[in-house]
N, C-alpha and C positions, 0 to 999 in steps of 0.2 A: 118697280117695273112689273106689269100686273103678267106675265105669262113667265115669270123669273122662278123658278122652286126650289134652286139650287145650286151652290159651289162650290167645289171642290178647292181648297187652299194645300198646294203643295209644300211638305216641310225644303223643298228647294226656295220655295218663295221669301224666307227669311233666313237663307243664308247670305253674309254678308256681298260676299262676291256676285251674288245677283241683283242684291237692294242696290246697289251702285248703277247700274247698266239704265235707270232708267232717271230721271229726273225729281217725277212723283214718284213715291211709294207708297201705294195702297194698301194698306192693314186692316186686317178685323178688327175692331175693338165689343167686345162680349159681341162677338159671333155675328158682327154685320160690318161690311163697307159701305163710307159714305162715298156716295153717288157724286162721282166730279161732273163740275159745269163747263168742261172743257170738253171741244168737239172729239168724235173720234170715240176711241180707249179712253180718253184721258190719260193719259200717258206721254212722256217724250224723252227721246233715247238720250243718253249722254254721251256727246259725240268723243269726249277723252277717252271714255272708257272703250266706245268700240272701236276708235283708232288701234290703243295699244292691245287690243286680243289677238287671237291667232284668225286671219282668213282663209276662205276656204274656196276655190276657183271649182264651179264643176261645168265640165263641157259636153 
């Protein structure tokens, strides 16, 4: 991505309880992510998991 310099990978990002929430899990491996060819994030939520979380209604 030529205007890309940087990102920050949160030690949240590999705790299990959050590698679950999404379908893909994107990893560094030595210090780079490979680039999904899926639209979007590349990413897609796991509907189990956000079922059983806690919601939060704000009005």
């Amino acid at each position: 991505i030529p205007n890309f310099l940087i990102h920050e990978h949160h030690t949240y990002a590999i705790k299990d309880w959050n590698r679950e929430l999404c379908l893909q899990d994107p990893q560094p491996v030595d210090g780079f992510f490979q680039v999904s060819e899926v639209p979007g994030l590349g990413i897609e939520l796991n509907d189990a998991v956000v079922k059983r979380s806690p919601h939060v209604t704000i009005k």
